[in-house]
Backbone as CSV, one residue per row, in Angstrom:
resi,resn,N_x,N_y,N_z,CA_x,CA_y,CA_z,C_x,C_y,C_z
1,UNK,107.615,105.260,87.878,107.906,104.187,88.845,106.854,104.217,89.942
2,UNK,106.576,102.628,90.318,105.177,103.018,91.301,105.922,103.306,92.613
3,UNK,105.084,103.395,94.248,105.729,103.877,94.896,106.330,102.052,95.959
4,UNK,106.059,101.017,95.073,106.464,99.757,95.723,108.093,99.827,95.220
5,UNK,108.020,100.270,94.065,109.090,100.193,93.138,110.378,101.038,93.741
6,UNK,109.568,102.162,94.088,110.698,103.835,94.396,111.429,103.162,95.819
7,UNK,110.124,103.133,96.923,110.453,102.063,97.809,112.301,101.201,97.850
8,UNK,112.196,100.037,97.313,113.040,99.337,96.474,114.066,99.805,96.240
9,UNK,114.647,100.387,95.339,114.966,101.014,95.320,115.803,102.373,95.491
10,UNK,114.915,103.220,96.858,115.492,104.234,97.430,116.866,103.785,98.573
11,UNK,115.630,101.815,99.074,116.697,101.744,100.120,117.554,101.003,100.294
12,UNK,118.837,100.931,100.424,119.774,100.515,99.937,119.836,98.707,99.950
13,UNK,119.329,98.455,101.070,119.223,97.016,101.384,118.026,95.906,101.232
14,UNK,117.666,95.540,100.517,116.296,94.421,100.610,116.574,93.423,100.639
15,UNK,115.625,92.790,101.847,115.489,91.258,102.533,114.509,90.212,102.103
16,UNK,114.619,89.108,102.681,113.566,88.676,102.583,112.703,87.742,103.760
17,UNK,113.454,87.937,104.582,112.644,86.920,105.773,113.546,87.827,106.698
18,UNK,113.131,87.340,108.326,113.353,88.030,109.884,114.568,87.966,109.708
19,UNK,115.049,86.563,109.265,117.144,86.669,109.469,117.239,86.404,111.061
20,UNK,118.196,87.125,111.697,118.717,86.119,112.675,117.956,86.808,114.090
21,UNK,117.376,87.908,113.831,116.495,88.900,114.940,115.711,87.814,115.930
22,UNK,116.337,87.720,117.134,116.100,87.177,118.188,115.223,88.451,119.697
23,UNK,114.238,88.532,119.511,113.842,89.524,120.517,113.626,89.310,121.892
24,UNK,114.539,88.874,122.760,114.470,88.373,123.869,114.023,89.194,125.288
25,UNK,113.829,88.481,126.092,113.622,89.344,127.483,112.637,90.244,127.665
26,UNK,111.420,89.517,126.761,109.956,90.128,126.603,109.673,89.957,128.069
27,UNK,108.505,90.557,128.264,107.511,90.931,129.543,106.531,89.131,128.755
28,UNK,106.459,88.167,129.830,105.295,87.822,130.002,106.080,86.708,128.463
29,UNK,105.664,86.481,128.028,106.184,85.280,126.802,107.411,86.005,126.288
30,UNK,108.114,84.765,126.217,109.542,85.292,126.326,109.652,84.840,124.635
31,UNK,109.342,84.124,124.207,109.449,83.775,122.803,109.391,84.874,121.521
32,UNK,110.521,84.794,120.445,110.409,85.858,119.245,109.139,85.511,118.500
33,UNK,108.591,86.658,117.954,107.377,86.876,117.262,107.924,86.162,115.621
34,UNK,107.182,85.272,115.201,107.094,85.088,113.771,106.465,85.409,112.807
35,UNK,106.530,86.476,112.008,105.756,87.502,111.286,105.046,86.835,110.510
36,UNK,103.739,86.907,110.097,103.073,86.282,109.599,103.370,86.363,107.508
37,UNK,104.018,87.162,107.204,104.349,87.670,105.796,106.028,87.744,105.517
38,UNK,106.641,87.845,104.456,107.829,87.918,104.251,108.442,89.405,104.418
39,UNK,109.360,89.955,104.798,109.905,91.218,104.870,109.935,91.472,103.608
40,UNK,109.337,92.683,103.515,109.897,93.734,102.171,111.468,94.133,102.165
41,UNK,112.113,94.598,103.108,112.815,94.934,103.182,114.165,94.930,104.526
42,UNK,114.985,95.081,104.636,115.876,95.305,105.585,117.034,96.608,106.271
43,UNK,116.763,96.510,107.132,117.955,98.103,107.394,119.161,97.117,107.962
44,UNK,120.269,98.401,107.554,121.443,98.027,108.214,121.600,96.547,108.379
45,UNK,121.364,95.910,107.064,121.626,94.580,106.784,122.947,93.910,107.056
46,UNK,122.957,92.660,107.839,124.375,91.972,108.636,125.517,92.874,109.629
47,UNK,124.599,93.977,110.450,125.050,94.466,111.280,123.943,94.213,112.615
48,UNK,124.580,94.358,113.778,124.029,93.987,114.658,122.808,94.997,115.149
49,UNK,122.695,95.627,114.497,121.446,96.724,114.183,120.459,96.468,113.281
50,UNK,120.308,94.940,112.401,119.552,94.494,111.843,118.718,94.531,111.720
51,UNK,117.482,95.177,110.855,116.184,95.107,111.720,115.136,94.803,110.168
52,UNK,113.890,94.506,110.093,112.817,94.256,108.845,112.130,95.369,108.762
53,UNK,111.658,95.923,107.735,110.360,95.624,107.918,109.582,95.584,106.748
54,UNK,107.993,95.790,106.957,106.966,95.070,106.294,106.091,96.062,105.221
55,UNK,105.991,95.509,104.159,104.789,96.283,103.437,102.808,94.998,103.409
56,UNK,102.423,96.035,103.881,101.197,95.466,103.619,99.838,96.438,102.678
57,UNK,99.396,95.672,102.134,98.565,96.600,101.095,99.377,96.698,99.892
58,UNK,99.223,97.699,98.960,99.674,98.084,97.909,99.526,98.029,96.882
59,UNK,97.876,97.331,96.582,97.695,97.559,95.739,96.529,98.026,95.064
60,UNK,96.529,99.806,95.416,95.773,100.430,95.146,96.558,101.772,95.563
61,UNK,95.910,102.697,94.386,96.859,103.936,94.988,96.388,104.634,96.336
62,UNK,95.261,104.373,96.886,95.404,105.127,98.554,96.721,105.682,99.247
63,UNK,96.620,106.325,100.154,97.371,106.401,101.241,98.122,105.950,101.743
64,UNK,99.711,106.006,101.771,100.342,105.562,102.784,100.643,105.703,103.827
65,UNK,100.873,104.627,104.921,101.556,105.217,105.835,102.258,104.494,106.799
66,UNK,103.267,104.990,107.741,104.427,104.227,108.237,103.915,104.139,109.954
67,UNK,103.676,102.817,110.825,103.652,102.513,111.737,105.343,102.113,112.235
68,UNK,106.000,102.097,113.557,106.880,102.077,114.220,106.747,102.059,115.738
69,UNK,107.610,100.827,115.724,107.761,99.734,117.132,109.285,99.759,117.336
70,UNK,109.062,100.004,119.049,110.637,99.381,119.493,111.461,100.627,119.291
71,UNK,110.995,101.719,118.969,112.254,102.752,119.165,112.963,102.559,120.503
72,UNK,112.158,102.341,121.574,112.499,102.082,122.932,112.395,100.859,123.301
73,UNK,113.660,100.039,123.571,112.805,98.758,123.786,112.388,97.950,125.108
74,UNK,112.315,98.886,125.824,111.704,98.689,126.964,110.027,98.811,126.758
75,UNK,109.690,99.243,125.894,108.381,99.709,125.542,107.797,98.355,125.042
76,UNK,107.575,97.509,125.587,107.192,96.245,125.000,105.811,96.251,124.263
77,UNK,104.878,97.520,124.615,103.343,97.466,123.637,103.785,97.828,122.604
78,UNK,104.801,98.831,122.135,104.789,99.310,121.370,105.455,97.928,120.252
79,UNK,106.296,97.554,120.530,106.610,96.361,119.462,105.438,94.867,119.452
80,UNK,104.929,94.718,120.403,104.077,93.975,119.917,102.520,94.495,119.201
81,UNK,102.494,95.683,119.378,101.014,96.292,118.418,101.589,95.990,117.083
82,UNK,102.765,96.475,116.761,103.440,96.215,115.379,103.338,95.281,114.677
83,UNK,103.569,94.326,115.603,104.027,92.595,115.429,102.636,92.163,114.966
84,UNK,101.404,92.965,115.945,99.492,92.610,115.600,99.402,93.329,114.418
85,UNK,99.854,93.810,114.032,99.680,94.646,112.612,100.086,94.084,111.766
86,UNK,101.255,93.334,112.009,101.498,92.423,110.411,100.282,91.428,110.339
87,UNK,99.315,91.244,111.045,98.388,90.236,110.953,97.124,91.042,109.788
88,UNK,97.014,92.103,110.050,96.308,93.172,109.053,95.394,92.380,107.705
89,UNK,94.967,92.819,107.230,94.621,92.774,105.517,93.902,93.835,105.634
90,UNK,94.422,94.978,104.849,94.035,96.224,104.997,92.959,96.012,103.703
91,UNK,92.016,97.311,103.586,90.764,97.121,102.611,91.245,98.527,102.000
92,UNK,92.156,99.205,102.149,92.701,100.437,101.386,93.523,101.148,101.714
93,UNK,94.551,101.523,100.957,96.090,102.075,101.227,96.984,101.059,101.452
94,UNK,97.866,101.581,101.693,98.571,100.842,101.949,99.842,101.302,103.418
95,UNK,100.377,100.334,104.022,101.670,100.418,105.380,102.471,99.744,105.373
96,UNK,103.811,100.779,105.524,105.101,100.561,105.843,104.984,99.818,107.848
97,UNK,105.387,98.493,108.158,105.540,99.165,109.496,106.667,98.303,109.657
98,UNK,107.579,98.784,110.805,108.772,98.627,111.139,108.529,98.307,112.898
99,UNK,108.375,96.855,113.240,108.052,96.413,114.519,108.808,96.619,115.589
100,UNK,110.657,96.301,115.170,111.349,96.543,115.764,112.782,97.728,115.240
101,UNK,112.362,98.810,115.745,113.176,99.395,115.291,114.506,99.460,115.621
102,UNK,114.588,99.389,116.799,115.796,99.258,117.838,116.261,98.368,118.525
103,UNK,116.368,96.969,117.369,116.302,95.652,117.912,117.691,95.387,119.080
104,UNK,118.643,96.235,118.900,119.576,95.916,119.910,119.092,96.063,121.587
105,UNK,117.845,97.320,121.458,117.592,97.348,122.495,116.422,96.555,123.185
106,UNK,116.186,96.115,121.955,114.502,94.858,122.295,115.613,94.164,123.218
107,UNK,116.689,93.517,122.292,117.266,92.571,123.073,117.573,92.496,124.187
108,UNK,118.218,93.781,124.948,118.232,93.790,126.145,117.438,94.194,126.946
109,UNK,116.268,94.970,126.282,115.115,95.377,127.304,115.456,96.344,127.818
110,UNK,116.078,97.428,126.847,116.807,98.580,127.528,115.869,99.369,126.602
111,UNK,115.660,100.861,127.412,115.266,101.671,126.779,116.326,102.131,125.320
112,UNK,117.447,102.172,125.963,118.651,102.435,124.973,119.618,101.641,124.263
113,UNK,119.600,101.230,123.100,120.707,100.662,122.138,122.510,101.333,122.589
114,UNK,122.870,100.073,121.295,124.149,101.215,121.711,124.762,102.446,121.337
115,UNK,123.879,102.869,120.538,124.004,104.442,119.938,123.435,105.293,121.153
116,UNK,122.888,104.978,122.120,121.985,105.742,123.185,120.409,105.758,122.446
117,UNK,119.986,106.642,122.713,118.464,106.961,122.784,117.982,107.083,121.031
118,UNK,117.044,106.343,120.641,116.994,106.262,119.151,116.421,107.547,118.997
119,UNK,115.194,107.679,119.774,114.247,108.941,119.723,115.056,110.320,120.593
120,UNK,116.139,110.221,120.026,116.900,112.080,120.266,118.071,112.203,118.873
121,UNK,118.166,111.521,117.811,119.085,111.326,117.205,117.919,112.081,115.837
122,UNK,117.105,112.716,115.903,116.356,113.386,114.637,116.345,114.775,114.882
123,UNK,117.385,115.840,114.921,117.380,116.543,114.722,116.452,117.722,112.889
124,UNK,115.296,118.439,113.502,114.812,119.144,112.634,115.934,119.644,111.336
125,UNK,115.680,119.544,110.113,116.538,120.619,109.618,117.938,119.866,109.115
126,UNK,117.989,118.541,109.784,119.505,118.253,109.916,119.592,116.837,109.591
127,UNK,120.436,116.133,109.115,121.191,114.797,108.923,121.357,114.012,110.561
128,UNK,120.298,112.889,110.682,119.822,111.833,111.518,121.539,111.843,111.958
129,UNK,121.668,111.820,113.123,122.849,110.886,113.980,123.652,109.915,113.891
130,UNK,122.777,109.069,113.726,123.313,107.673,113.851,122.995,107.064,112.394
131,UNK,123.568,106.231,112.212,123.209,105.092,111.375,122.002,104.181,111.291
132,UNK,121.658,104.398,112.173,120.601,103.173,112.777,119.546,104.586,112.324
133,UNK,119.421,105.487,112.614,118.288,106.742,112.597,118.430,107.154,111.104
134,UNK,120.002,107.282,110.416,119.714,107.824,108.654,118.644,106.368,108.269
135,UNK,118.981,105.750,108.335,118.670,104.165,108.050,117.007,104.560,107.979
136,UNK,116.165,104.350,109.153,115.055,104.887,109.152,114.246,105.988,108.660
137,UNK,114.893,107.195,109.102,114.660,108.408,108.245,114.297,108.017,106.828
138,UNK,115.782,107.809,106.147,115.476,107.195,104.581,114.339,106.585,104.413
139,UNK,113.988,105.635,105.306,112.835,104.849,104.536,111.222,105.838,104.821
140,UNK,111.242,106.348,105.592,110.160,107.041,105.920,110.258,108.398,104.651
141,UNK,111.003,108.491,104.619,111.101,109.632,103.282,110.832,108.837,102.321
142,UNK,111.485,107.602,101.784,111.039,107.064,100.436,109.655,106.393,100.288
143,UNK,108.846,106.120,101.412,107.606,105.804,101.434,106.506,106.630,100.747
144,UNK,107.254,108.232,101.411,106.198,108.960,101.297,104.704,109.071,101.583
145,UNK,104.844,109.170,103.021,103.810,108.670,103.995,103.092,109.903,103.510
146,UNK,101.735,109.427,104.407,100.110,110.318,104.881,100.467,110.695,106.224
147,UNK,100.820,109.461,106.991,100.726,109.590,108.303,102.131,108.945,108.730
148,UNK,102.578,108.873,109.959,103.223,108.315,110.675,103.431,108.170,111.956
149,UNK,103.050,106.685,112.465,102.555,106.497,113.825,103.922,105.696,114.407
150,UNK,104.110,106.525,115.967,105.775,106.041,116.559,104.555,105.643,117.828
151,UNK,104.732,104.469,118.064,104.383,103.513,119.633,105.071,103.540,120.430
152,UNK,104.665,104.025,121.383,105.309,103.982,123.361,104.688,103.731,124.588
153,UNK,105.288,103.549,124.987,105.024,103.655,126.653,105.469,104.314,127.753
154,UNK,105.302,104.690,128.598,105.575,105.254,129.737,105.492,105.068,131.155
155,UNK,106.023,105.080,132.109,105.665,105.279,133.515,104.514,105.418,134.097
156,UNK,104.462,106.663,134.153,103.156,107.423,134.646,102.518,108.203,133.326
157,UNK,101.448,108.573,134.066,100.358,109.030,133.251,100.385,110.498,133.100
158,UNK,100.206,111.268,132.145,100.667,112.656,131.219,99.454,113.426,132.143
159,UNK,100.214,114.351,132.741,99.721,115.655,133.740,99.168,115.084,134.965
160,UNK,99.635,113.917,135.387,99.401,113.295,136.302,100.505,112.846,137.448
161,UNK,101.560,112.039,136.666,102.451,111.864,137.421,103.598,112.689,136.624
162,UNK,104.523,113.257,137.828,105.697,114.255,137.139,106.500,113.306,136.235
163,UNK,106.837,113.702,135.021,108.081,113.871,134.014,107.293,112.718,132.860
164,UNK,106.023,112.163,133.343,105.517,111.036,132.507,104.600,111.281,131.487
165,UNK,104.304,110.590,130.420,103.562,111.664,129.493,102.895,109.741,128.721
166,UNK,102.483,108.860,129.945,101.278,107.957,129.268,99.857,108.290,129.035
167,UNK,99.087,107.669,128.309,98.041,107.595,128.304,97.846,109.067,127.337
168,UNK,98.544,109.601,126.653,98.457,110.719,125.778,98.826,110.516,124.285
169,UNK,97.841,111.430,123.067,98.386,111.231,122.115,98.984,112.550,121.687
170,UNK,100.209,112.599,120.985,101.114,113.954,120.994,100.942,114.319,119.193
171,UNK,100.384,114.907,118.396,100.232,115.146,117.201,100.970,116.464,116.528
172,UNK,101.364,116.299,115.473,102.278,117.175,115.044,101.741,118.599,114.492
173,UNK,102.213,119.362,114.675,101.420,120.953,114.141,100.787,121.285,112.727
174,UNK,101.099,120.018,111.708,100.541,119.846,110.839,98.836,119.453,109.881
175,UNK,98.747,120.433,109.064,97.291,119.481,108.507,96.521,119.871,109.632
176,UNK,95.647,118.377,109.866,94.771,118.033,110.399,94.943,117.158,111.582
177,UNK,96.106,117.168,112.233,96.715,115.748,112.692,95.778,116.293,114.266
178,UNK,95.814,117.616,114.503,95.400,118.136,115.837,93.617,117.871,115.884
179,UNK,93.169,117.501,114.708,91.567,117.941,115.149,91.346,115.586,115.105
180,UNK,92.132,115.224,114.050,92.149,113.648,114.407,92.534,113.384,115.737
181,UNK,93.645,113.859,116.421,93.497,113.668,117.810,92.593,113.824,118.710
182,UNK,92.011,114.662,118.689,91.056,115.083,119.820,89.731,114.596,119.202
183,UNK,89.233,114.224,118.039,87.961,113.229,117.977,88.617,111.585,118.669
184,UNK,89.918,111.492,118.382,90.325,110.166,118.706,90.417,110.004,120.406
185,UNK,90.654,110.696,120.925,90.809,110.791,122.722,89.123,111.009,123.082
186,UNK,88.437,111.790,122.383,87.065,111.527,123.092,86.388,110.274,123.107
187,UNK,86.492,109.933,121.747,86.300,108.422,121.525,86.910,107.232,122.054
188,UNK,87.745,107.133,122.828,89.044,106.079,123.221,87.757,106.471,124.714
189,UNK,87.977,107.712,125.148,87.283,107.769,126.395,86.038,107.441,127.051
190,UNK,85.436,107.737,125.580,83.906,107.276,125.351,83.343,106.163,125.696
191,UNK,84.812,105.440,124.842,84.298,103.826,124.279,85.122,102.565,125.048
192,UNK,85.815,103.214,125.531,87.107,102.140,126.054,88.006,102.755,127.416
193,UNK,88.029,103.237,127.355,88.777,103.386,129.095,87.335,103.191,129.901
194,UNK,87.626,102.099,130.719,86.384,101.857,131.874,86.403,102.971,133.029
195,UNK,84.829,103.395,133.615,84.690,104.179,134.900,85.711,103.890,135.857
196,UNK,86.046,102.659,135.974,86.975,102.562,137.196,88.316,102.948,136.927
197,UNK,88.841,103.111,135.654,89.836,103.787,135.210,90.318,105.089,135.003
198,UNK,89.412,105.691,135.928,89.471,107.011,135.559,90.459,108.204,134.987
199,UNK,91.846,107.601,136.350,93.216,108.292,135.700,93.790,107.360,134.667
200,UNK,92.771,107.076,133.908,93.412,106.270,132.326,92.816,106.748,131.402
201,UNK,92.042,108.048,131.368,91.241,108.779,130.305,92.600,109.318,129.395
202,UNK,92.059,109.144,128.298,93.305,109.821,127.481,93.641,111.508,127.675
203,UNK,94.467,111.902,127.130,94.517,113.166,126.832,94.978,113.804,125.590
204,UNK,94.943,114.722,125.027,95.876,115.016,123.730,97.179,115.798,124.224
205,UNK,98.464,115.459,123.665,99.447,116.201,124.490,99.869,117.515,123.393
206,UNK,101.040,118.010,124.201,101.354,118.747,122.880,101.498,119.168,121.761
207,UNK,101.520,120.067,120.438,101.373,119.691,119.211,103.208,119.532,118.887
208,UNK,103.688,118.636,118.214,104.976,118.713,117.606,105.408,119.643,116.274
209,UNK,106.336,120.201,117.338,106.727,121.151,115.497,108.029,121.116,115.471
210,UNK,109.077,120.254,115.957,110.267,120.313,115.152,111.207,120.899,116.137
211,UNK,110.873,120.919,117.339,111.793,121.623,118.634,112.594,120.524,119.437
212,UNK,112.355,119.531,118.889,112.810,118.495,119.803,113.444,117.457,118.788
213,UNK,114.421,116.639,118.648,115.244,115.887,117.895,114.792,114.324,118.337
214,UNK,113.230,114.239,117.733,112.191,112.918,117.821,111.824,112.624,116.293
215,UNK,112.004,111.880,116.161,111.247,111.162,114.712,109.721,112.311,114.762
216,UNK,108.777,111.961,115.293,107.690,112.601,115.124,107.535,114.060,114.787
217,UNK,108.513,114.334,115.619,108.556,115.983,115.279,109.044,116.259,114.090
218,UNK,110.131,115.398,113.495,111.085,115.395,112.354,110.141,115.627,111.103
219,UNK,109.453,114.141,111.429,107.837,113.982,110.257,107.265,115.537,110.313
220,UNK,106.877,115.995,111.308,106.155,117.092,110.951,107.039,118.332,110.148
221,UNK,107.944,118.724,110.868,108.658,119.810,110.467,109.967,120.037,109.057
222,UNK,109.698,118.238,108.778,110.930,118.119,107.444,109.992,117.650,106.429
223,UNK,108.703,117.204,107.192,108.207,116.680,105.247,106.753,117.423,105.576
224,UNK,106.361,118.133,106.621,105.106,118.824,106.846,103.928,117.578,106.820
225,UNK,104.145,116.136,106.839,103.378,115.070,106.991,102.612,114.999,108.770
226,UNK,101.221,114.924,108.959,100.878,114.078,109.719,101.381,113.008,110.637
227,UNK,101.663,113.375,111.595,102.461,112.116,112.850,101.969,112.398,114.089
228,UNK,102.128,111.169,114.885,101.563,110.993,115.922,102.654,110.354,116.873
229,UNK,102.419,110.598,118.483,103.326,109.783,119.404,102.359,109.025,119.794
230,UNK,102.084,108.026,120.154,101.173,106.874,121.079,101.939,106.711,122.587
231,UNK,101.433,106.821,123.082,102.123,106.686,124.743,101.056,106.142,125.273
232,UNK,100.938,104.812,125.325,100.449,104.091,126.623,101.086,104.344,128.300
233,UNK,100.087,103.770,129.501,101.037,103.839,130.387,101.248,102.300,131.031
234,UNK,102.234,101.863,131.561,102.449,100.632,132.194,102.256,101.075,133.728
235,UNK,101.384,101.654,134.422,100.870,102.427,135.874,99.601,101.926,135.597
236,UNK,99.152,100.568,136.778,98.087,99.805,136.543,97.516,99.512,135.555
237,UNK,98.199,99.435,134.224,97.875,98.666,133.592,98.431,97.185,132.931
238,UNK,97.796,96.040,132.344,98.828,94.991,132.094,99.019,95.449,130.728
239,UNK,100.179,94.239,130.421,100.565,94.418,128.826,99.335,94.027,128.271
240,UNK,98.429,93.012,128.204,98.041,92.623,126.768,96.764,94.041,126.434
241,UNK,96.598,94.840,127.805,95.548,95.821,127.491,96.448,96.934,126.869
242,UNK,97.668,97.157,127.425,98.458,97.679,126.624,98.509,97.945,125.308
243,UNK,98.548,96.651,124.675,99.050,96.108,123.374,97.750,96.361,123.049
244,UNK,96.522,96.037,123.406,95.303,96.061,122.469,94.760,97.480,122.279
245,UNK,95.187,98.197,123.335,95.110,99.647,123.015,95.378,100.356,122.567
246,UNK,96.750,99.909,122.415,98.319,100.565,121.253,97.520,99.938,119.945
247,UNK,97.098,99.075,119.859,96.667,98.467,118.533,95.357,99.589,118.037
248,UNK,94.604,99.645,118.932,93.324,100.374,118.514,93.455,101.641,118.061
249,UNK,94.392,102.528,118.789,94.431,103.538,118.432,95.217,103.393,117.214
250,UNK,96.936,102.725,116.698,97.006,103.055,115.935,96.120,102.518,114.458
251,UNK,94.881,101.701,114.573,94.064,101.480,113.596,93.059,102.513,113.240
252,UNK,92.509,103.589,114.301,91.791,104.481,114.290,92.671,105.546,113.696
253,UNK,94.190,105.917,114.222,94.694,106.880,112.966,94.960,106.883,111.605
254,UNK,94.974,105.395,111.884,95.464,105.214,110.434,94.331,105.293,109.260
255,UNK,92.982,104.726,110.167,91.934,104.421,109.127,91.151,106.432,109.135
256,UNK,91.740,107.115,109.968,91.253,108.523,110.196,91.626,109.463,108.745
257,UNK,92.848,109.101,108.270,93.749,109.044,107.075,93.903,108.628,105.820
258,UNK,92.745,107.447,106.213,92.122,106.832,104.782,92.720,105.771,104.674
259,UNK,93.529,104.669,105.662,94.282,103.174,105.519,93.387,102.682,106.526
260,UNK,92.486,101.848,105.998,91.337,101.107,106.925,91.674,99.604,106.088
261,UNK,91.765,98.771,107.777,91.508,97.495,107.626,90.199,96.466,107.431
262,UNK,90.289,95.745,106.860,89.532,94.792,106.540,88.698,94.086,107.750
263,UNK,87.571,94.702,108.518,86.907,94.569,109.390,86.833,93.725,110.198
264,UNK,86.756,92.249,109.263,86.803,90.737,110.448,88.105,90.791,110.856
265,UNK,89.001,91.539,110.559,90.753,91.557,111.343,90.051,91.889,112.396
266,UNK,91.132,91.094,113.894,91.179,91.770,114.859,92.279,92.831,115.089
């Protein structure tokens, strides 16, 4: 069975279009995103936890790997880099990405759904929390990713302002994920954070190994896969630099991994 097929398959529900996902109370255009492709699939189908998402690529055996938006949905870069990603035509491998993960909380613009916090419900070692988190889990297991990239935002800026951890990428103790980070932060710094930005230089944050009950850490320490946190900061910066930054980087991990897009994409 190929892995479009296993896919299919593994998860219990498949869709075929957005359905009734209304993402309201955006920053700046208030209007829902219309995905440019049909959903592969659906979670927690005709519950108010509804959510898509997308396969792009697939046909070639490369690399997979799973992008993720909206765990928080106050994090508004993080679901619209997603949303720029279904625009893609990748030139090898292939991606799972899931724009809105936590559409109850897009809706209200809350960091938290009504399960509470999506990103504390992945306990290492252990059976996801919630429904809304087995739901996900599953599909990230039946993909059988390379990589897996979770999008955020933050407050303040990581070793800068207390308890905030933007402008950092957090990579899991696995592989190679630690030496792709730190070519990727010199380069982001190199090439794209301007002189006048100074407290906007990236940093690499901690490595994840499974101490903390986060999707990312989960990836590392339950399937030993490659993952990454993206943390933009919303501390002088606007959204759309946000979003184009959240976009860049997760195209540079992904293509670091061997899923590179088709160049004239923006």
């Amino acid at each position: 069975m190929n892995r479009r097929a296993a896919l299919a398959a593994g998860t219990a529900v498949v869709g075929t279009a957005l359905g009734g996902i209304v993402v309201g109370e955006y920053e700046g255009d208030t209007s829902p995103a219309v995905p440019p492709l049909s959903a592969t699939g659906t979670l927690l189908e005709d519950t108010d936890r509804e959510t898509t998402y997308y396969e792009l690529g697939g046909g070639d055996d490369g690399p997979t790997g799973v992008i993720i938006g909206g765990v928080h949905g106050d994090e508004v870069n993080g679901y619209r880099a997603a949303e720029a990603i279904l625009d893609w035509t990748l030139a090898k491998g292939s991606l799972i990405v899931v724009p809105w993960a936590d559409v109850a909380a897009i809706r209200a613009n809350s960091r938290e759904g009504p399960d509470g916090d999506l990103n504390r419900k992945f306990p290492a070692g252990e059976e996801p929390k919630t429904e809304l988190a087995r739901a996900l889990w599953n599909l990230i297991v039946d993909t059988q990713p390379e990589i897996v990239v979770d999008l955020h935002r933050s407050r303040g800026i990581f070793e800068t302002h207390d308890r905030w951890v933007g402008q950092a990428i957090f990579p899991t103790a696995t592989g190679d994920a630690l030496e792709h980070a730190e070519t990727l932060v010199q380069d982001l710094n190199d090439e794209i954070v301007p002189r006048t930005l100074r407290f906007h230089r990236f940093t690499v944050g901690n490595e994840l190994g499974g101490n903390r009950p986060m999707i990312i850490h989960k990836v590392g320490a339950d399937l030993g896969t490659a993952g990454y946190i993206v943390e933009l900061t919303e501390f002088l910066l606007d959204l759309e630099t946000q979003v184009d930054w959240t976009t860049l980087i997760a195209a540079r991990l992904l293509g670091a991994h061997g899923i590179e897009r088709v160049a004239a994409d923006r």
